[in-house]
KENU-551687 format. One record per residue (C-alpha): residue in three letters; x, y, z. Coordinates in steps of 0.5 Angstrom, whole numbers, plus 500, padded with zeros to 3 digits. Layout:
! residues N
<resn:ALA, px:X, py:Y, pz:Z> $
...
This chain:
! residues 383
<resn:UNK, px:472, py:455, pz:460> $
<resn:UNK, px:475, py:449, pz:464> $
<resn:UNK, px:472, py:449, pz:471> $
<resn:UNK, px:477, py:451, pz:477> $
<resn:UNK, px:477, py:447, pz:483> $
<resn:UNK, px:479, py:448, pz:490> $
<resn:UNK, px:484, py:443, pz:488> $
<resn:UNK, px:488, py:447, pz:483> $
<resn:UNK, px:491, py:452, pz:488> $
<resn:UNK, px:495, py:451, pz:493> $
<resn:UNK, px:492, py:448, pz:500> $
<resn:UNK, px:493, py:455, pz:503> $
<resn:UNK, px:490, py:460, pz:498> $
<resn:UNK, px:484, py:463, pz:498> $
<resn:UNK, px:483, py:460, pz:492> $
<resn:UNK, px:480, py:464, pz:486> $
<resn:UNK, px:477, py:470, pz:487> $
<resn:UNK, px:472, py:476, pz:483> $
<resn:UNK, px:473, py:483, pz:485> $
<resn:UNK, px:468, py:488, pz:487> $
<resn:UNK, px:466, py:494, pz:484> $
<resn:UNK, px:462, py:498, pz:489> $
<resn:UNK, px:459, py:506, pz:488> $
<resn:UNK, px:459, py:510, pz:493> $
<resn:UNK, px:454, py:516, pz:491> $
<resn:UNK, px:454, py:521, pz:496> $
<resn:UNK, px:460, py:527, pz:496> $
<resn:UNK, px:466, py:526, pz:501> $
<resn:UNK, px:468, py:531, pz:503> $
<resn:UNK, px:476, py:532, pz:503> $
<resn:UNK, px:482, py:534, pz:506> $
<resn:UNK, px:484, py:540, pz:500> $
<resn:UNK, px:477, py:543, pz:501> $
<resn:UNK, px:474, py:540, pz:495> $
<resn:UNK, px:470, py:533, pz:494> $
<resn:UNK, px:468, py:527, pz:491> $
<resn:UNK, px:462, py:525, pz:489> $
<resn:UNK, px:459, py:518, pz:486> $
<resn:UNK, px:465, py:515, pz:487> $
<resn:UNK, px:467, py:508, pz:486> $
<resn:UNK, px:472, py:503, pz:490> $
<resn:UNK, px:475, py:496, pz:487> $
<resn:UNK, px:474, py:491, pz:493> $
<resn:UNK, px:476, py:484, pz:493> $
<resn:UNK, px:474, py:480, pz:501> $
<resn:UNK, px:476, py:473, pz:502> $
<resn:UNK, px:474, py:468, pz:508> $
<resn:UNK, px:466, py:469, pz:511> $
<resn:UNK, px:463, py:475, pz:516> $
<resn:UNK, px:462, py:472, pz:523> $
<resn:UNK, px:454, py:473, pz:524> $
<resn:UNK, px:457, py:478, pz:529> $
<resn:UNK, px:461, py:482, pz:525> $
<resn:UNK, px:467, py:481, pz:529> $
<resn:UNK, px:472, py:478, pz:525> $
<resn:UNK, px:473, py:483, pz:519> $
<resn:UNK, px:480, py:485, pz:517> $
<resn:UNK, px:481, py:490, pz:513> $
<resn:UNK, px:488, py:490, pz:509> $
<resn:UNK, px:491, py:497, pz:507> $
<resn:UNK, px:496, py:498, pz:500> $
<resn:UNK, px:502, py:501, pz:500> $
<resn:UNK, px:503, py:507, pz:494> $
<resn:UNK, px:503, py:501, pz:488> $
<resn:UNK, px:499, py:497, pz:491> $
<resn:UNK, px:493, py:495, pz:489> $
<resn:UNK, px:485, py:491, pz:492> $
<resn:UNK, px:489, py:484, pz:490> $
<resn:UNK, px:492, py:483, pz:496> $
<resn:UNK, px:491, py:474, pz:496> $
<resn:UNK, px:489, py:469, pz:491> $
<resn:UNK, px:488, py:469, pz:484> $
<resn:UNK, px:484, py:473, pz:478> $
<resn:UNK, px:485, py:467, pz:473> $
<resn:UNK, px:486, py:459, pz:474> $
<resn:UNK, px:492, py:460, pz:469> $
<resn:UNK, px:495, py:466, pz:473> $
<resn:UNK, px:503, py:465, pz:475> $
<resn:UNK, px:503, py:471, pz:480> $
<resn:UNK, px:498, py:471, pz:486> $
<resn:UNK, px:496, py:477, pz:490> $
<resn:UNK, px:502, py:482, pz:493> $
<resn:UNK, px:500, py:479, pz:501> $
<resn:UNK, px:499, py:472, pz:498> $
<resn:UNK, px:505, py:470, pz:503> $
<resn:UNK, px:500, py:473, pz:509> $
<resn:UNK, px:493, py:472, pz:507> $
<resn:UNK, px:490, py:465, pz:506> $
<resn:UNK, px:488, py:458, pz:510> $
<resn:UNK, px:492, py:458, pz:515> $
<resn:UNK, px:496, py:464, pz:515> $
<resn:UNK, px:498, py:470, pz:519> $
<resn:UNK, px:492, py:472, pz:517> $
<resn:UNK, px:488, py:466, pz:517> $
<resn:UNK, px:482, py:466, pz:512> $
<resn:UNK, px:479, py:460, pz:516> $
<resn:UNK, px:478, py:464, pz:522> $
<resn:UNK, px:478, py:472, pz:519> $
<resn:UNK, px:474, py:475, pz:513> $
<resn:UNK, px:479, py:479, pz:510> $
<resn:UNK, px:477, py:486, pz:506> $
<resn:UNK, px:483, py:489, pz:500> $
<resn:UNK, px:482, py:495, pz:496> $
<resn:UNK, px:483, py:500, pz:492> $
<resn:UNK, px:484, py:506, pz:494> $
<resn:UNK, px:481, py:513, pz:491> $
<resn:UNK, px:485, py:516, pz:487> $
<resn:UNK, px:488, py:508, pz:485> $
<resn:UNK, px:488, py:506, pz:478> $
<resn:UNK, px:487, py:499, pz:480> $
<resn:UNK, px:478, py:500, pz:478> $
<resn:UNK, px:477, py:505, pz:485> $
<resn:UNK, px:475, py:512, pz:482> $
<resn:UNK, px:482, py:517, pz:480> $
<resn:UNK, px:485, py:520, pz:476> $
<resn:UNK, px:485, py:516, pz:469> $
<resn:UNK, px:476, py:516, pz:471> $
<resn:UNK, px:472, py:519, pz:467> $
<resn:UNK, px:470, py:527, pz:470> $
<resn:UNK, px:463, py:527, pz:469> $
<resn:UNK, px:463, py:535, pz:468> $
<resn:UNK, px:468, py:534, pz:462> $
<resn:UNK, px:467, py:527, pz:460> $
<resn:UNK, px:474, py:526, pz:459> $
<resn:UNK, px:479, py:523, pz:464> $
<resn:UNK, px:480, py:527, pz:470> $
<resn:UNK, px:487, py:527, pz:469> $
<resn:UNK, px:491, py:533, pz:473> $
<resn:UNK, px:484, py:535, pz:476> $
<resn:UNK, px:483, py:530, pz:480> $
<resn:UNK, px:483, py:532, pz:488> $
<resn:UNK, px:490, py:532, pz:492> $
<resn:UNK, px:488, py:525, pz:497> $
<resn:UNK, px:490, py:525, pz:504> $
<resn:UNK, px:491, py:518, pz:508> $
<resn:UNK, px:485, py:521, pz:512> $
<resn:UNK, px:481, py:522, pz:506> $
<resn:UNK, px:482, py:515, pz:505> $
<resn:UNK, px:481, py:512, pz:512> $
<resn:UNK, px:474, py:516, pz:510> $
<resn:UNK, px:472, py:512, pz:504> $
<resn:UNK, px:474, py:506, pz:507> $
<resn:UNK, px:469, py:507, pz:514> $
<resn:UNK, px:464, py:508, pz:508> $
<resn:UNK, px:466, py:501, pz:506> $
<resn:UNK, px:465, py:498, pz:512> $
<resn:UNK, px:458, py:501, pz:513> $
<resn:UNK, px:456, py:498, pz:506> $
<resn:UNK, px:459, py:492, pz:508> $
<resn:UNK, px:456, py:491, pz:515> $
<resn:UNK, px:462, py:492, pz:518> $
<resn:UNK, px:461, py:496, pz:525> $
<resn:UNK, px:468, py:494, pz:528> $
<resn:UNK, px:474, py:491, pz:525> $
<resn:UNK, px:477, py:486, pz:529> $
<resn:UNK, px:484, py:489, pz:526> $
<resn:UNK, px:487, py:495, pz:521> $
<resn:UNK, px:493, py:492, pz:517> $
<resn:UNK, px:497, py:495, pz:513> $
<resn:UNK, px:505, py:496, pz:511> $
<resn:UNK, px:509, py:503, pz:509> $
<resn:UNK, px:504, py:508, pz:507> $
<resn:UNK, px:498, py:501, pz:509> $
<resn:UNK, px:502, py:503, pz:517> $
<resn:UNK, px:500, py:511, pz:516> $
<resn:UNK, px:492, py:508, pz:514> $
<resn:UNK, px:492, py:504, pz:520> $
<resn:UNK, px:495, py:508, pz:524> $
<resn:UNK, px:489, py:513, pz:521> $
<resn:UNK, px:484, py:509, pz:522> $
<resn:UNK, px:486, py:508, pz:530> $
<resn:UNK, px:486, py:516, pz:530> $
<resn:UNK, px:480, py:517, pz:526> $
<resn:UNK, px:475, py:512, pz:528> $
<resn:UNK, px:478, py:509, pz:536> $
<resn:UNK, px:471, py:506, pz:537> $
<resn:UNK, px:472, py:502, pz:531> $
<resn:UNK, px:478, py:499, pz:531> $
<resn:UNK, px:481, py:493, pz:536> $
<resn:UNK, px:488, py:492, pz:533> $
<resn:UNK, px:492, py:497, pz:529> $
<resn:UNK, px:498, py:493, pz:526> $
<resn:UNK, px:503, py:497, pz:523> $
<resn:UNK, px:509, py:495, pz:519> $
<resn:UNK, px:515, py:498, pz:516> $
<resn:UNK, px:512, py:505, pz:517> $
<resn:UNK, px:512, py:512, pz:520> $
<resn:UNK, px:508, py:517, pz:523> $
<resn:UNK, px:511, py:522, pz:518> $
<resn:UNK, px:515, py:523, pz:513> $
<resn:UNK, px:523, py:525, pz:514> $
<resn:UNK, px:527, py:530, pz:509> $
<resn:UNK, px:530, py:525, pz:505> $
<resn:UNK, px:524, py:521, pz:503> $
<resn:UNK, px:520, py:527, pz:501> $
<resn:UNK, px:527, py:529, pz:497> $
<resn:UNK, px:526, py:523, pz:494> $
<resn:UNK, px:519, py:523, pz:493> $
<resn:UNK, px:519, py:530, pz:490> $
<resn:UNK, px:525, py:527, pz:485> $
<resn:UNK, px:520, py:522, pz:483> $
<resn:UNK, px:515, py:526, pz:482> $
<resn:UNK, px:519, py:532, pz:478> $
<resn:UNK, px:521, py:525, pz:473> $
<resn:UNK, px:514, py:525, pz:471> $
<resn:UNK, px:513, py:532, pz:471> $
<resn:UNK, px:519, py:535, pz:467> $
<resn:UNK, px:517, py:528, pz:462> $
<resn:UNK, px:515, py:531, pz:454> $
<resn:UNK, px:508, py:526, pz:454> $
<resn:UNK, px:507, py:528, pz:461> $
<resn:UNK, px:502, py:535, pz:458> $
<resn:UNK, px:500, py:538, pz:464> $
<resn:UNK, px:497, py:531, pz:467> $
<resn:UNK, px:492, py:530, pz:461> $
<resn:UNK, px:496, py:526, pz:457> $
<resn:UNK, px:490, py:521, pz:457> $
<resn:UNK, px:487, py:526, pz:452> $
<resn:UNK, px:493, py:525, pz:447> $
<resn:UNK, px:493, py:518, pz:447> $
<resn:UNK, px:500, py:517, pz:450> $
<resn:UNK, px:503, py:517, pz:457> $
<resn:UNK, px:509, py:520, pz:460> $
<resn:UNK, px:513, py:513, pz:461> $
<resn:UNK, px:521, py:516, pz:461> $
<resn:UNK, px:519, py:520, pz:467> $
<resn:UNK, px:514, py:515, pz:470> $
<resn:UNK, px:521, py:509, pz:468> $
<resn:UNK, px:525, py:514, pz:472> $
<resn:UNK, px:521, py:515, pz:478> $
<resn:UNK, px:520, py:507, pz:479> $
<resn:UNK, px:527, py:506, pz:478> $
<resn:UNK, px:529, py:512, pz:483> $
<resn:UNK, px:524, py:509, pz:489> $
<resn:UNK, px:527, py:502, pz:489> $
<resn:UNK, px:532, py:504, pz:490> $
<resn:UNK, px:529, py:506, pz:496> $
<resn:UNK, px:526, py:500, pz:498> $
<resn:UNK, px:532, py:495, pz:498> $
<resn:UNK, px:538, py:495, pz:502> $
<resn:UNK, px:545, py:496, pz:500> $
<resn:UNK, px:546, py:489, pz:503> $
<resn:UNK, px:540, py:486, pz:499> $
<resn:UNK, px:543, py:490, pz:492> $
<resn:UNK, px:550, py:487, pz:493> $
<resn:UNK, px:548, py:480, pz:494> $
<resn:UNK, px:543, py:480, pz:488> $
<resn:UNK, px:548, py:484, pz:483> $
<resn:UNK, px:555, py:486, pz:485> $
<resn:UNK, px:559, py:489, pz:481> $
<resn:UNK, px:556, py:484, pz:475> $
<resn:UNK, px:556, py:485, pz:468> $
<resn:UNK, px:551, py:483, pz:462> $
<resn:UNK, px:557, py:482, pz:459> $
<resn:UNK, px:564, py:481, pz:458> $
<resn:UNK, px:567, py:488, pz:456> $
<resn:UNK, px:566, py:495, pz:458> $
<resn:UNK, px:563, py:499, pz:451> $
<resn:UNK, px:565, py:505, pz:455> $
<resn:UNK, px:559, py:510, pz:452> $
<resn:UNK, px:553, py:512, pz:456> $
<resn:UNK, px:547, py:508, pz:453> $
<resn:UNK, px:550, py:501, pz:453> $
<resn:UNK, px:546, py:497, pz:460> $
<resn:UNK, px:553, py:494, pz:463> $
<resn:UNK, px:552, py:492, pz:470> $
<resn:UNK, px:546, py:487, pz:472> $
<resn:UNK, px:544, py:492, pz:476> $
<resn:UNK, px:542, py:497, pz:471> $
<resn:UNK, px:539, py:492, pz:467> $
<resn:UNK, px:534, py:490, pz:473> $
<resn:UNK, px:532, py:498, pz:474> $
<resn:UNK, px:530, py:499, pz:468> $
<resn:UNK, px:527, py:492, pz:467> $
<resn:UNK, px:522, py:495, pz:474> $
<resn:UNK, px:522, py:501, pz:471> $
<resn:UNK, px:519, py:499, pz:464> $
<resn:UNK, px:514, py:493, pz:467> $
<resn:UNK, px:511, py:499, pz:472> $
<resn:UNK, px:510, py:504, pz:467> $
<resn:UNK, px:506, py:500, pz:463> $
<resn:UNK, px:501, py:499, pz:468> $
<resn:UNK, px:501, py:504, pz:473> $
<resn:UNK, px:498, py:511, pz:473> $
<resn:UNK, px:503, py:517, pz:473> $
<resn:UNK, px:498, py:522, pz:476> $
<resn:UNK, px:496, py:516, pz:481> $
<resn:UNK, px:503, py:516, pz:483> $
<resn:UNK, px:504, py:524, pz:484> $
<resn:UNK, px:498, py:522, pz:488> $
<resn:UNK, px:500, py:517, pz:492> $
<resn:UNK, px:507, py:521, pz:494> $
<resn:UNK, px:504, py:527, pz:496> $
<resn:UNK, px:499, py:523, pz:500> $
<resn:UNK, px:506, py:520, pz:504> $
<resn:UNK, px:508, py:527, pz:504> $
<resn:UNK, px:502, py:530, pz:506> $
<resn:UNK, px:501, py:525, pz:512> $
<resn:UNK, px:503, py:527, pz:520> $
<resn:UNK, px:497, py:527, pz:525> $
<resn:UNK, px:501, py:530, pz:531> $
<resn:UNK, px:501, py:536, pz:527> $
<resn:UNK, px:494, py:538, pz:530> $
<resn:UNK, px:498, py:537, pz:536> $
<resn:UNK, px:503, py:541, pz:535> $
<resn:UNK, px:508, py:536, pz:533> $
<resn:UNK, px:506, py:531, pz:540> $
<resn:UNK, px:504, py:524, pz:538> $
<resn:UNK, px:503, py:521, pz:544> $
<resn:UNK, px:497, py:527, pz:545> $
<resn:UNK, px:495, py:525, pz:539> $
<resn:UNK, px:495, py:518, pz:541> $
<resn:UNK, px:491, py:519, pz:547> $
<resn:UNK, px:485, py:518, pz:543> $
<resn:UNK, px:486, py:511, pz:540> $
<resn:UNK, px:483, py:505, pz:544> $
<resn:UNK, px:486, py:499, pz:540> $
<resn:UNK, px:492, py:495, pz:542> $
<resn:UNK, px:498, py:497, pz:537> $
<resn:UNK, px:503, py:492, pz:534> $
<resn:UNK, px:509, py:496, pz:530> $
<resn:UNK, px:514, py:492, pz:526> $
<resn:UNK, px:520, py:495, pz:523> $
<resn:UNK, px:526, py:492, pz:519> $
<resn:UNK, px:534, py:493, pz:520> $
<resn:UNK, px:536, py:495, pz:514> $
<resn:UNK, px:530, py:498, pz:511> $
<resn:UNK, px:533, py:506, pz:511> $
<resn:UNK, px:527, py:509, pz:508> $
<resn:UNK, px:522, py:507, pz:515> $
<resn:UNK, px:528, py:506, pz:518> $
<resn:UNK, px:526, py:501, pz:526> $
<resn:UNK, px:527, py:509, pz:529> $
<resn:UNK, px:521, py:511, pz:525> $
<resn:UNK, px:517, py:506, pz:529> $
<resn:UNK, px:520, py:507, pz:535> $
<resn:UNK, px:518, py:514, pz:536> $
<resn:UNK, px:511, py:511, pz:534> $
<resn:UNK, px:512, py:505, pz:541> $
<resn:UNK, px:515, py:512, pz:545> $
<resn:UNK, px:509, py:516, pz:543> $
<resn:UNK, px:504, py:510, pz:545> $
<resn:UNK, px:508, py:508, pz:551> $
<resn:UNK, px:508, py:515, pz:554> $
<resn:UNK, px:500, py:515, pz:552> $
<resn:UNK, px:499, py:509, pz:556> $
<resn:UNK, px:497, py:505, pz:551> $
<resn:UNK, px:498, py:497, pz:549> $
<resn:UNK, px:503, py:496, pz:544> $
<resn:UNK, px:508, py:491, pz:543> $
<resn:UNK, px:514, py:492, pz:538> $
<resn:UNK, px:518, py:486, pz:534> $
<resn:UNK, px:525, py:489, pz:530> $
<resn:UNK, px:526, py:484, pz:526> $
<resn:UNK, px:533, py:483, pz:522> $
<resn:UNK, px:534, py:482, pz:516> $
<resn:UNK, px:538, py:484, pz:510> $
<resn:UNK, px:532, py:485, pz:504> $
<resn:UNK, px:531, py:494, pz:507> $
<resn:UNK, px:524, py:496, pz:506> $
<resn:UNK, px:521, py:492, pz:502> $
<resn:UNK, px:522, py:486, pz:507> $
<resn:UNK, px:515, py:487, pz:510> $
<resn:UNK, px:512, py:483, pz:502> $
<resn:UNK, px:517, py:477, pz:504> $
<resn:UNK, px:516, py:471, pz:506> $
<resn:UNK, px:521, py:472, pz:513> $
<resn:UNK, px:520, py:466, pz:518> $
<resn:UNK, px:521, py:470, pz:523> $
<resn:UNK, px:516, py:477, pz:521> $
<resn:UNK, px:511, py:472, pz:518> $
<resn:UNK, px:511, py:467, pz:525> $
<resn:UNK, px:511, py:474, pz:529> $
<resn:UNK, px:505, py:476, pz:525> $
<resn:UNK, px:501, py:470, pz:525> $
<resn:UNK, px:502, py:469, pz:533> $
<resn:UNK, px:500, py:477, pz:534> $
<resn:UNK, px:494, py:475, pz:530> $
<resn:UNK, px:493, py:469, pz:533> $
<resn:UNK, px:491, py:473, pz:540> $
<resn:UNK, px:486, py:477, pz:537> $
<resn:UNK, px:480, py:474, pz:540> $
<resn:UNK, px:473, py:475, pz:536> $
């Protein structure tokens, strides 16, 4: 193989970067009332730890992300990490300045233990069996990862959508250990609508033939019509009507209607079923059953009946909320109640509503306004 040099990546990338495989022997215990034991989480870090252990980040992944957050696997790869436009020299999350750590969450299917494992008491993979998570028992896993990693405090907890629940999680969980909590695009508990949303998706996969009561693994098929349908069902969700309507319109792949059902005749059709078949063939149904119920699932005031400025009134860090205008699945309200509850608690937090056209999927672009914000929040972390 060639040597890579630093030259062969752009001046602002983390470069090439090698995943690591930690094991985790201990049980955790869970939220469901079982636990995991022996476990395993993909990691990858960029940038070095300070000799004081201040400048650690710790990134959190959205439901289909991954711990390839920045960077490059391969020298020939064409697409970098899902946050390459926020983590590298120079960047929001400067790597010359912060040492940055991406992972896997369990339940993933990204290398992390989860449902596609292999059960030690059965030796075949978990499939259905694998425990129900929830967004602390991630939090949980992830104190773990800072304990092996040498990571007493972070410096900040960053992460969007479902990645905003798990730092606003961390703040909650683990006040002492966190000093910035940035949470983007996100909520502090689900709405009606988009647990509706997540509750189609999830019967997509469910009602799906190859789906065989989630231990399709053991019968050498995966149930990708209903993991094809629930893809196409949550982007939908993640763009704005604004953003479909300049992408495709009303375009037609071709000239003429075909007047039938089966044809794909609009732009928009063909683009759906284009995420739909390029997500099922990389990702795992039962991950995603997970991953949806862990967003359900998640709203902290519920241990105070309801009231998020007492369950706020613990935290220590300072807060940093982003929302989007046109993103209607974690609309600017959503993060607006977060603001109030912090404000009513009395604690530091700063808001930055930026307008753009692209909805929920806005916080993975490069927007000149959000990445410019983003980076000035960082930039006053001090170490």
């Amino acid at each position: 193989m060639p040597t890579v040099s630093p030259a062969d990546f752009p001046a602002d990338s983390v470069g090439l970067v090698t995943p690591q495989l930690l094991h985790f022997a201990e049980p955790l215990a869970l939220a469901c009332g079982r636990s995991l034991g022996d476990y395993q989480l993909m990691v990858e870090t960029y940038g070095q730890l300070n000799a004081a252990g201040s400048n650690a980040v710790l990134v959190c992944h959205a439901l289909s992300g991954n711990h390839h957050a920045a960077g490059f696997h391969r020298a020939d790869e064409r697409k970098p990490g899902w946050w390459d436009n926020c983590i590298g020299p120079g960047k929001a999350i400067d790597t010359h300045k912060f040492f940055v750590v991406s992972l896997n969450n369990l339940g993933g299917c990204n290398g992390s233990t989860g449902p596609s494992s292999l059960n030690p008491a059965s030796g075949k993979p978990f499939g259905a069996d694998f425990p129900v998570m929830t967004v602390e028992d991630w939090v949980h896993s992830q104190a773990r990862l800072a304990d092996r990693l040498g990571i007493q405090q972070w410096a900040a907890v960053v992460g969007g959508s479902l990645g905003g629940m798990q730092a606003m999680q961390w703040a909650i969980s683990y006040p002492e250990r966190i000093r910035h909590c940035l949470t983007i695009a996100s909520a502090a508990k689900l709405s009606a609508q988009n647990i509706a949303f997540n509750e189609v998706a999830r019967q997509a996969i469910l009602t799906d033939p190859e789906f065989h009561g989630g231990h399709f693994q053991e019968r050498g098929v995966i149930p990708k019509r209903g993991l094809m349908l629930a893809r196409m069902v949550g982007h939908i969700t993640y763009l704005s009507d604004d953003a479909m309507g300049e992408k495709f319109g009303r375009d037609l792949k071709s000239e003429k209607l075909n007047y039938d059902f089966h044809s794909v005749e609009f732009q928009v059709e063909s683009y759906l079923r284009y995420q739909g078949e390029e997500f099922s063939g990389r990702f795992d149904a039962n991950t995603y059953l997970l991953m949806t119920k862990a967003l359900d699932y998640f709203d902290p005031a519920a241990a105070h009946g309801g009231d998020l400025a007492q369950t706020l009134a613990q935290v220590q860090a300072q807060f940093c909320v982003v929302s989007f205008t046109t993103d209607w699945r974690f609309s600017p309200a959503r993060s607006r109640e977060i603001v109030n509850a912090l404000m009513a608690a009395r604690k530091s937090v700063c808001y930055l509503e930026i307008d753009s056209p692209q909805g929920h999927d806005a916080f993975l672009l490069p927007i000149p306004r959000y990445v410019q914000a983003f980076a000035s929040y960082m930039n006053r972390i001090t170490l």
